[in-house]
N, C-alpha and C positions, 0 to 999 in steps of 0.2 A: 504494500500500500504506500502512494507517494504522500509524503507530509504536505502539507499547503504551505505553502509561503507567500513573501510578499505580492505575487503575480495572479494567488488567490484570492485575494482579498478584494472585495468592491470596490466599488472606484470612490462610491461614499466614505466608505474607513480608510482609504489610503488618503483620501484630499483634506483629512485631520490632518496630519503629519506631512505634507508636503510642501518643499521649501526650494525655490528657484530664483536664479540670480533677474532680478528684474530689469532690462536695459533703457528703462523711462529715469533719465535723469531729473524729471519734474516729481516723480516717487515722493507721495509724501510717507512712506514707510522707509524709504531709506535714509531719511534725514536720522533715522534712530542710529544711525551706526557713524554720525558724524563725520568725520575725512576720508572714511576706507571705504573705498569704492572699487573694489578688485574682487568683490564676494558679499555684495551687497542682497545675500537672500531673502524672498520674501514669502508669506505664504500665498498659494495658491489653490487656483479651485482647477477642478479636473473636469474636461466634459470630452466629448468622442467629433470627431472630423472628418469630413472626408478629406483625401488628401491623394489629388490626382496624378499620373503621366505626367501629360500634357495639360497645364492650367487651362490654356485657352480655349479649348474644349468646353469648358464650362458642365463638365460631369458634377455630377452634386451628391452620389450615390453611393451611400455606407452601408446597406443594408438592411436598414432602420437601428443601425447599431443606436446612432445618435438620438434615436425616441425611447429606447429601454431606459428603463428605472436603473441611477446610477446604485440603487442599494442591493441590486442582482446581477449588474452587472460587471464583468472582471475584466485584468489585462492578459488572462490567458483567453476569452473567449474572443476577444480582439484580433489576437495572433491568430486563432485558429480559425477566425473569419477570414483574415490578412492570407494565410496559406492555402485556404482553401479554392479562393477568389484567383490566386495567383496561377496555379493547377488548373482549373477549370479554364484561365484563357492563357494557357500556356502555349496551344496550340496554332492562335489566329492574332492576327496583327492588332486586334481591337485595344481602345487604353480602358483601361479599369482602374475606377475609383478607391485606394485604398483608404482603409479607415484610421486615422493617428489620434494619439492621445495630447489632447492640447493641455497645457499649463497656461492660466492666465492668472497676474497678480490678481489680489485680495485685494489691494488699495487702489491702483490705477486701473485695472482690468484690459492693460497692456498684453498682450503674449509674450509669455516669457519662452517660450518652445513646443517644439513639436513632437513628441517623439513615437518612431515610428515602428509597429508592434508587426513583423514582417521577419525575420527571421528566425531565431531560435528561441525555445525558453529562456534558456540559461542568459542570450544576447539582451532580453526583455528586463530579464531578471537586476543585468548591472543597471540597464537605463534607470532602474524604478529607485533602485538603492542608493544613484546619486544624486535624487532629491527627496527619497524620503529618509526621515529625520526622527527619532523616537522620542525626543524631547527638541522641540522649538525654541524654548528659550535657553538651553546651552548654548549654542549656536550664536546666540547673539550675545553669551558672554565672552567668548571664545575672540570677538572681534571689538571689544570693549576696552 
């Protein structure tokens, strides 16, 4: 039996604990860290994206990952959406919409990143473990 880790867990329980470097200089959450601006985390909220080929296409198409309930939904069902989609037009020249996991600050509601849930677990696994954070406020003693 596999343990669940961080890749199991909802996108709801993981957006407690998630902390991304914010690049809005106007951040009024990073005024908390004063002059250091090289790891200026903030927290963020998690929601699902499409995330095309080719932009200009204007594909919009996640699979309704982006309408499921963030408290059933995980970043392994993402992946396994992301490979399945991938398989399925392996074959033909068409672009398909993959689905990413957005970070947006909690104060400015900037996009802090994108990350993209498309190759392995284990690959999913580091993405998630460099922004989530099991206590929030170490972090900003750490840069204090």
């Amino acid at each position: 039996r596999r343990q669940a880790g961080i890749i199991d867990m909802s996108l709801a329980d993981l957006e407690k604990n998630v902390m991304a470097v914010c690049n809005n200089k106007r951040c009024k959450g990073r005024k908390d860290y004063g002059n250091v601006t090289d790891n200026a985390r903030q927290p963020c909220t998690l929601s699902v994206k499409p995330h095309t080929i080719d932009a200009a296409n204007g594909l919009d198409l996640d699979g309704g990952l982006s309408n499921r309930d963030k408290t059933t939904l995980t970043p392994r069902d993402i992946l396994h959406y992301n490979l399945g989609l991938a398989q399925n037009t392996a074959d033909d020249d068409s672009d398909y919409a993959r689905a990413v996991i957005r970070l947006n600050c909690r104060n400015c509601k900037s996009i802090a990143m994108d990350m993209l849930a498309e190759d392995t677990s284990q690959a999913l696994h580091l993405q998630i473990r460099n922004v989530y954070c099991h206590d929030i406020q170490f972090l900003k003693l750490l840069y204090q």
